[in-house]
C-alpha positions as CSV (number, residue, x, y, z in Angstrom):
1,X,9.0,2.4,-4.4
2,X,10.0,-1.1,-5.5
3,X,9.7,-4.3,-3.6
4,X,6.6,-2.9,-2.1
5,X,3.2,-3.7,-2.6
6,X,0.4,-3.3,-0.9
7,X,-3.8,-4.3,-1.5
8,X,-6.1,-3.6,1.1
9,X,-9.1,-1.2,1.7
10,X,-9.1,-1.0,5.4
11,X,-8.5,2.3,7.1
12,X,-5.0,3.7,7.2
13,X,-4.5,6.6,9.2
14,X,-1.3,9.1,8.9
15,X,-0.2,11.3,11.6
16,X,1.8,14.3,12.2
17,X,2.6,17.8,13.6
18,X,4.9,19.6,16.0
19,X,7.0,17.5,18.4
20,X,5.0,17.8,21.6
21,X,1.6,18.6,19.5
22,X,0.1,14.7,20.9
23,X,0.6,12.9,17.9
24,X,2.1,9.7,20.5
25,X,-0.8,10.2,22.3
26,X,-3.2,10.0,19.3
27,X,-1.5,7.3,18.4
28,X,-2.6,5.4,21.5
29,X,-5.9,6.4,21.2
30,X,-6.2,4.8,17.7
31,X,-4.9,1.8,19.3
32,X,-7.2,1.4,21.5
33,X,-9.9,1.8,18.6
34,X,-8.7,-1.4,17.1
35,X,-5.4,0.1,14.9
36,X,-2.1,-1.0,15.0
37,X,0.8,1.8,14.8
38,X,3.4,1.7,13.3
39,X,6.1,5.0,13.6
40,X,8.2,6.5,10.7
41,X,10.9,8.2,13.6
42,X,11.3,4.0,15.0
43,X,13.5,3.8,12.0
44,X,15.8,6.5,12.7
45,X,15.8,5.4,16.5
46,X,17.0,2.2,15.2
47,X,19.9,3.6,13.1
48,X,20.9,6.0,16.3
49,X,20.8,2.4,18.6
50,X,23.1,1.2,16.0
51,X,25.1,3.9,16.5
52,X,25.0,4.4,20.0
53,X,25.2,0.8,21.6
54,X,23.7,-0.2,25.2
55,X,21.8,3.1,25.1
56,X,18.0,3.9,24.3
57,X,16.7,6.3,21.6
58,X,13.9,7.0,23.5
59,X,15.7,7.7,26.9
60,X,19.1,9.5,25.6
61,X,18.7,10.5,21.9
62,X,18.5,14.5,21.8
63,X,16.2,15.3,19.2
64,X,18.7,17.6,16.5
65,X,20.9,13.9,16.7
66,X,17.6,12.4,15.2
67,X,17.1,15.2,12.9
68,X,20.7,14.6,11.5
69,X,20.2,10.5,11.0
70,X,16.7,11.4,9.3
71,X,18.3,14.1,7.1
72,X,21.0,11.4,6.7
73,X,18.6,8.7,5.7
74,X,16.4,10.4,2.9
75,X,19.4,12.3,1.8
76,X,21.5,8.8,1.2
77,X,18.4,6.4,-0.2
78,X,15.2,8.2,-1.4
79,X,12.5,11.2,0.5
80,X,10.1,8.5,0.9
81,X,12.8,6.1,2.8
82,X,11.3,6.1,6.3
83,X,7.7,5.5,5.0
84,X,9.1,2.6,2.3
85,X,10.9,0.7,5.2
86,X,7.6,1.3,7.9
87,X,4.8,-0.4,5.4
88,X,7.4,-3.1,4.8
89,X,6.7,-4.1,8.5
90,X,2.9,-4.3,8.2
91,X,2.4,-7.0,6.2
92,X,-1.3,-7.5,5.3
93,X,-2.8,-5.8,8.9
94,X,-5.8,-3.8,8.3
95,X,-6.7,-0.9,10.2
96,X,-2.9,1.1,10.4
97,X,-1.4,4.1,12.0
98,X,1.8,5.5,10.7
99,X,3.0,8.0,13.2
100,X,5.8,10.8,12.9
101,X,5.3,12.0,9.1
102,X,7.5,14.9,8.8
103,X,7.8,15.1,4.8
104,X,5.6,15.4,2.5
105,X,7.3,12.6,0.1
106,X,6.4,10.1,2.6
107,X,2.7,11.5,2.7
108,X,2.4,11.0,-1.6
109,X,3.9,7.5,-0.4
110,X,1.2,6.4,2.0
111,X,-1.8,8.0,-0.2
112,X,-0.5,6.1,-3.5
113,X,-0.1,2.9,-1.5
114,X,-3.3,2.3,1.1
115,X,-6.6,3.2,-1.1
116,X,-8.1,4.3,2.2
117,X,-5.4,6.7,4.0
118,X,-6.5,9.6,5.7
119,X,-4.1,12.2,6.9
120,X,-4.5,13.7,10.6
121,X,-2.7,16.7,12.0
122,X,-2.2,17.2,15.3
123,X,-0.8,20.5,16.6
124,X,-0.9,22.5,19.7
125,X,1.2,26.3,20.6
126,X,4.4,26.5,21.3
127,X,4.4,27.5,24.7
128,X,2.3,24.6,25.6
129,X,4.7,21.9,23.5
130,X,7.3,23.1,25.6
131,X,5.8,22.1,28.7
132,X,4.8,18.7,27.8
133,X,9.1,18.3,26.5
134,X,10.5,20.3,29.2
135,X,11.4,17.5,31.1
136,X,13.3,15.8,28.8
137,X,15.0,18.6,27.3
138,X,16.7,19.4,30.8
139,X,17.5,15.4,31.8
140,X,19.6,16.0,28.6
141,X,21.3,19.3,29.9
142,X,19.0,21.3,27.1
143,X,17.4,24.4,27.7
144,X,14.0,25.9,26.2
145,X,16.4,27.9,23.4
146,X,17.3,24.3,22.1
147,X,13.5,23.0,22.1
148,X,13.0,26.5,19.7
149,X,16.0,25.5,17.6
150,X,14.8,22.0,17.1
151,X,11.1,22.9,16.7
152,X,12.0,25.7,13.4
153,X,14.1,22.9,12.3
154,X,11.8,20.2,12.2
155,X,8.9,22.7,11.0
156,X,10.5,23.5,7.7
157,X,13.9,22.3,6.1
158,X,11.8,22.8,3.0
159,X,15.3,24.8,1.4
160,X,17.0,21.2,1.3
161,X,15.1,18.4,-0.7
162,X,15.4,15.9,2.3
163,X,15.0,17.7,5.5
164,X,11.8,17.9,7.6
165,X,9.0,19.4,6.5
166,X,6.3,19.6,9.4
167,X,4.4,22.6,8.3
168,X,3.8,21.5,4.6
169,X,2.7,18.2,5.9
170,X,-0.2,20.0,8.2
171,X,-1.0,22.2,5.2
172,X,-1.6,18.4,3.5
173,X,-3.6,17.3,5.8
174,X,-7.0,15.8,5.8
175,X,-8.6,16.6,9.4
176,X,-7.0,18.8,12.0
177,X,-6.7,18.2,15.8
178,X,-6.5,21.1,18.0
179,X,-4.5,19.8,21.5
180,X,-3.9,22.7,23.4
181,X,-6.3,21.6,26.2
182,X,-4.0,20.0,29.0
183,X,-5.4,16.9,30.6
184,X,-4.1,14.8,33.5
185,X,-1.9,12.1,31.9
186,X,-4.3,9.4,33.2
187,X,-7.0,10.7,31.4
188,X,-4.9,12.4,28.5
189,X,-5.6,9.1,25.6
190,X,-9.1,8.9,26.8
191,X,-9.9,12.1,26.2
192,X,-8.4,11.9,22.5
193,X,-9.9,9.1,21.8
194,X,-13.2,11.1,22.9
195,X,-12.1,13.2,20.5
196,X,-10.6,11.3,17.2
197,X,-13.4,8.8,17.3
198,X,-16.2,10.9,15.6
199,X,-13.3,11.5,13.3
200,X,-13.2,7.9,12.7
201,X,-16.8,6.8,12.0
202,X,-16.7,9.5,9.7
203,X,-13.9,8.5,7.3
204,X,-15.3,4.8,7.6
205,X,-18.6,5.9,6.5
206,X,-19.7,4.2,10.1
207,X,-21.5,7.7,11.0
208,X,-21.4,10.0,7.8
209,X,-22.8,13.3,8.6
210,X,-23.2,17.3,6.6
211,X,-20.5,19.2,7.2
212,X,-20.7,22.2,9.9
213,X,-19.9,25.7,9.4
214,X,-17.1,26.3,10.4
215,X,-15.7,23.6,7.6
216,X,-17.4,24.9,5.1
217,X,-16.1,28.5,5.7
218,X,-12.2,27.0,5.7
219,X,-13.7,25.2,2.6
220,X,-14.6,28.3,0.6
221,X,-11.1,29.9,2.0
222,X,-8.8,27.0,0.4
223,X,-11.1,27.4,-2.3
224,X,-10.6,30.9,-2.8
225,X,-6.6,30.6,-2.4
226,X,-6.1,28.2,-5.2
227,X,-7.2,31.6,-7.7
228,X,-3.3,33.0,-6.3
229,X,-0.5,32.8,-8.2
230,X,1.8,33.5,-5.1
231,X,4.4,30.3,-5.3
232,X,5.7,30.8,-1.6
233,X,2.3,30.6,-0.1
234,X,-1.8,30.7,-1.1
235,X,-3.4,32.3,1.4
236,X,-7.4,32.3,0.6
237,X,-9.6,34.9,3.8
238,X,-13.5,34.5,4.2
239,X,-15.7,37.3,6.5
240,X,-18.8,35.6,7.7
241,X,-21.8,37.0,9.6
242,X,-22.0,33.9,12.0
243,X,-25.2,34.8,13.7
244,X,-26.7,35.1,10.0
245,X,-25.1,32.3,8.2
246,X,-23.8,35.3,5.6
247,X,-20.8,35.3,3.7
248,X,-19.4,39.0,3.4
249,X,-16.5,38.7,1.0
250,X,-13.6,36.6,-0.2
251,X,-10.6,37.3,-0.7
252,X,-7.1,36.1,-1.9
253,X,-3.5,37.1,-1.8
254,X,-2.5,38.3,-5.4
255,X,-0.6,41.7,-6.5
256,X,-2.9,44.2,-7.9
257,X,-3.8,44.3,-11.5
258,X,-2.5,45.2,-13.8
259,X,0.8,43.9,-11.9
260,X,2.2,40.5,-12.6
261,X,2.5,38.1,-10.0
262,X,6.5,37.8,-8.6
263,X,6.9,34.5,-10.0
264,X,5.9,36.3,-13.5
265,X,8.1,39.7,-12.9
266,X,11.1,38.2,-11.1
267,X,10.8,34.3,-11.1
268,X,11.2,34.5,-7.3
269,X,9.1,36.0,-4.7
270,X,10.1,39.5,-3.8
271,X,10.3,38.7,-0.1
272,X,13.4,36.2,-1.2
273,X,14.7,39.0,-3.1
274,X,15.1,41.7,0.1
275,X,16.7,39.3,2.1
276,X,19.0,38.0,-0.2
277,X,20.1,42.0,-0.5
278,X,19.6,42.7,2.8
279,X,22.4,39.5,4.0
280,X,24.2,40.3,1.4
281,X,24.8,43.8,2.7
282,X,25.0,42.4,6.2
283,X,28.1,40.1,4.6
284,X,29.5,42.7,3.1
285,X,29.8,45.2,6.3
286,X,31.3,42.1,8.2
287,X,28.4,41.5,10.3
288,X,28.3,38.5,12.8
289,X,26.0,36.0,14.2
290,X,24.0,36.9,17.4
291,X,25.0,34.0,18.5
292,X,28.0,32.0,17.9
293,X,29.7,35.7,16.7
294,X,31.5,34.2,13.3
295,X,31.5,36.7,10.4
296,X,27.7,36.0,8.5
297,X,28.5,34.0,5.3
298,X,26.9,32.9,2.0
299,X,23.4,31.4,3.7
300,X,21.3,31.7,1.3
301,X,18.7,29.7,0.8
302,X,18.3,28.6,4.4
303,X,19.3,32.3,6.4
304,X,20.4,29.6,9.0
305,X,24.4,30.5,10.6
306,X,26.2,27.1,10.5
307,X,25.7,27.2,14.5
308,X,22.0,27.1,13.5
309,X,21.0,30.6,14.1
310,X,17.8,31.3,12.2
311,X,19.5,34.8,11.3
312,X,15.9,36.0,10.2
313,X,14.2,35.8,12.8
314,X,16.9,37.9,14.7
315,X,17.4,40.5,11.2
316,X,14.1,40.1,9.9
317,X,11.7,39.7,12.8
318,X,8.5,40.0,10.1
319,X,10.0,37.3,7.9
320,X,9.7,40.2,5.5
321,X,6.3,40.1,4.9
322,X,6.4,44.2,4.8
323,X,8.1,43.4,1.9
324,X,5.7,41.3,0.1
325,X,4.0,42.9,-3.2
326,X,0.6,41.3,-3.2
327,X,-2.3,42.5,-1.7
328,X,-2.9,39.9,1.6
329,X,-5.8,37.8,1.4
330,X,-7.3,39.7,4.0
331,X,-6.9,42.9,2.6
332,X,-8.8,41.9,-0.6
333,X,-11.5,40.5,1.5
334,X,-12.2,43.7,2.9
335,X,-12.0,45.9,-0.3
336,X,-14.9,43.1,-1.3
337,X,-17.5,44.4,0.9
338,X,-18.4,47.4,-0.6
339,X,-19.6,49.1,2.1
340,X,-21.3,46.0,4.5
341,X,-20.6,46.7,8.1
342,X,-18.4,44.0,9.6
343,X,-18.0,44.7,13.1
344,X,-18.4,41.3,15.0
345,X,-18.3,39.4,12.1
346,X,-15.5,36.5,12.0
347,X,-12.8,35.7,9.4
348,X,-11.9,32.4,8.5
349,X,-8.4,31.8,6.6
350,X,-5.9,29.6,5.9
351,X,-2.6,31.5,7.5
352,X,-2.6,33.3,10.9
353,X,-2.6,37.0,9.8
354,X,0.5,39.6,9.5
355,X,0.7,42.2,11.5
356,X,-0.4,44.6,8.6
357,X,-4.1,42.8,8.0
358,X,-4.4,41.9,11.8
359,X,-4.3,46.2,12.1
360,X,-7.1,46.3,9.4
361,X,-8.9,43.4,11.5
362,X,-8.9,45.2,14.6
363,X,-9.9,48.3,13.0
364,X,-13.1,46.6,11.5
365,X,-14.1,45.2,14.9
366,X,-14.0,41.6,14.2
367,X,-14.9,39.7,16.9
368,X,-12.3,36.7,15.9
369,X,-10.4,34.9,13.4
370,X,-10.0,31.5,12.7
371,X,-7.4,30.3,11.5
372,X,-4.8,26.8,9.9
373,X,-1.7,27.8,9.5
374,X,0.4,29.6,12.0
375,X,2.6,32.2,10.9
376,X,5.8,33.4,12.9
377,X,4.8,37.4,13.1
378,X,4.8,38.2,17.3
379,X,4.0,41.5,16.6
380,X,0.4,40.4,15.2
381,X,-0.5,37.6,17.9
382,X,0.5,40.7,20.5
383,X,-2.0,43.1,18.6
384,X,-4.5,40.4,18.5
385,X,-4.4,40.4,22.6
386,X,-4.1,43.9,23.3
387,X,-7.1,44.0,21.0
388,X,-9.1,41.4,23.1
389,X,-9.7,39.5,19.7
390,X,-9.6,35.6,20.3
391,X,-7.5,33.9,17.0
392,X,-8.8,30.1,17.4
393,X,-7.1,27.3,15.8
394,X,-9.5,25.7,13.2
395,X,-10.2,21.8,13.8
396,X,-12.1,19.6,11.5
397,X,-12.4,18.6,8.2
398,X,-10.0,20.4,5.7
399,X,-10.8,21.5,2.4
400,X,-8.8,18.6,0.4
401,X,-10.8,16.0,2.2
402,X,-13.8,18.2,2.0
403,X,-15.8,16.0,-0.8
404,X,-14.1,13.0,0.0
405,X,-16.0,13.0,3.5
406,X,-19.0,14.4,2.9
407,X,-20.4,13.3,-0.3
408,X,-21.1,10.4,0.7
409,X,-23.7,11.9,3.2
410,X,-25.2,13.7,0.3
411,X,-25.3,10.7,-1.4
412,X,-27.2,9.1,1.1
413,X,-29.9,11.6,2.1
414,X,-30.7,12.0,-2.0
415,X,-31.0,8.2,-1.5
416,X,-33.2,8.3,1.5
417,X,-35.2,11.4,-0.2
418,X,-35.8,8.9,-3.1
419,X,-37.2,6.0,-0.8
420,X,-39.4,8.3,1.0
421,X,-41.0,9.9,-2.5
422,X,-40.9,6.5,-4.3
């Protein structure tokens, strides 16, 4: 953090998500709002230049060879590296972008260091991010397998101090872009900037406005999953009459009392615990990667084969959520309602479902779910179309930034109500 300071209050805005999510092409929408962008991954391109002379990051890099150098580069100096060396190049510019945040030290690095910062995720599915990459991937004589590869890599390295952490920097963020729409390239930036502007006025105070339902429903959810005790993840479920404006239940993941928490019982979560038996037994019985066929080894904490194999999603297609001892955020939502009929109601929560709660979904005749996080369970999003029920990606304001945005507009109407009675 030395030999860095910055003093300004204009609006500094953070972006990141999934490779082939839009972040580049937010980016250019904010650019043409007035904001200058800078991007964290220009200083790994650099260092791969460097390395690979007369040829173009941008053109020829393949994206695990990027991966590597960033590894390389927090692992060698600091977490926050990339984001120390990007704000030494803005110098006193107001009104910033700082593109391709993939670690939450760098995120702690921009909010401590611009008063005004504002963190954006962008993020789109996967079968759609491939489309949008495809191209590329093949020019380099890489296939969609590789794109998968890359994109769990880049997702969460969260095992190793210094490797990419995509999906804990969306959980951190302030607002959240859905970009699954495809648009014609020439119209593609327009049409964010369409989109982000709003966005904009808002965290400038420029247009304040009262937050709409949908946030304050993914408000009460975070809200509600701060009361777990689960360290792996806090998962926090609302069920909402929509047509009503009613809030059925809450709920939050927790084991049942009188049980302790896994953390308390075991000091890990009981998930970890199966799959380090289950691997172990796998070792043990001289089972061998799927893929490159070498004898499974010590892989703990990671699960990963040194060829990159994510051995658990081959072994443990449910990421072992069947063995998770808490009752689901979901589940305790349910067991809330003491009796209220839910059928068509929505839920709102903060991690796609499992497939065990998306069964008690569909059994209850929700008519959707709404949801942040995406969780890797197939077997759920396949239930969840079979069923007909739409899951839809939450955008909008996000609980941390929840106050931050809106009381202001409170402030202002108990202002105005003050002129008007006065």
């Amino acid at each position: 953090m030395s030999g860095i300071a910055v003093e300004r209050n204009g609006l500094v805005v953070g972006l990141t998500g999934s490779f082939g999510s839009g972040c580049t092409k937010l980016s250019e929408s904010l650019h043409s709002l007035g904001f200058t962008v800078f991007s964290l991954s220009g200083v790994v391109k650099k260092e791969w230049e460097n390395r690979n002379p007369g040829k173009k990051a941008e053109e020829d890099a393949k994206r695990f060879e990027l991966q590597d150098i960033g590894d390389e580069l927090r692992d060698t100096h600091v977490n926050d590296y990339l984001a120390q060396e990007t704000i030494k190049e803005t110098k006193e510019m107001n009104l910033l972008v700082f593109d391709s945040i993939r670690h939450t030290a760098e995120i702690s690095t921009l909010r401590r260091k611009f008063n005004d910062f504002i963190l954006i995720a962008v993020d789109a599915p996967i079968r759609d991010r491939w489309k949008r990459v495809r191209a590329k991937y093949r020019d380099l004589g890489l296939n969609e397998e590789d794109f998968e590869k890359d994109d769990s890599r880049d997702k969460n390295e969260a095992e190793i101090s210094y490797g990419q952490q995509v999906e804990l920097c969306v959980d951190e963020a302030d607002i959240l872009i859905d970009n699954q729409k495809e648009y014609n390239k020439s119209i593609i930036v327009r049409k964010l900037k369409e989109k982000i502007e709003p966005y904009v006025d808002l965290v400038s105070g420029k247009k304040l406005r009262h937050p709409i339902s949908k946030e304050s429903y993914m408000g009460i959810a975070y809200t509600a999953s701060l009361k777990s005790k689960c360290y792996k993840r806090q998962v926090g479920a609302v069920i909402v009459d929509e047509k009503n404006d009613e809030i059925l239940s809450v709920g939050h993941n927790q084991n049942p009392s009188p049980l302790k928490s896994c953390i308390e019982e075991y000091t890990k979560c009981n998930k970890e615990i199966y799959k380090e038996n289950y691997f172990e037994k796998l070792k043990k019985a001289n089972v061998k990667c799927p893929e490159c066929k070498n004898p499974i080894k010590d892989i703990s904490p990671t699960y990963k084969c040194e060829c990159g194999c994510d051995l658990v999603k081959f072994f443990i297609p449910d990421r072992a959520v069947s063995q998770c001892t808490a009752l689901h955020a979901e589940h305790r939502a349910f067991m809330g309602l003491m009796g209220k009929n839910v059928e068509g109601a929505t839920m709102y929560v903060t991690t796609f479902p499992c497939a065990k709660c998306t069964n008690d979904i569909i059994h209850a005749k929700l008519a959707r779910v709404v949801y942040v996080s995406a969780y890797p369970d197939p077997l759920a999003a396949k239930a969840f179309f079979e069923a007909e029920i739409p899951t839809v990606r939450f955008e909008g304001v996000k609980a941390r930034a929840y106050f931050k945005l809106f009381g202001s507009w409170r402030r202002e109407k108990e202002d105005e109500i003050l002129r008007e009675t006065s």
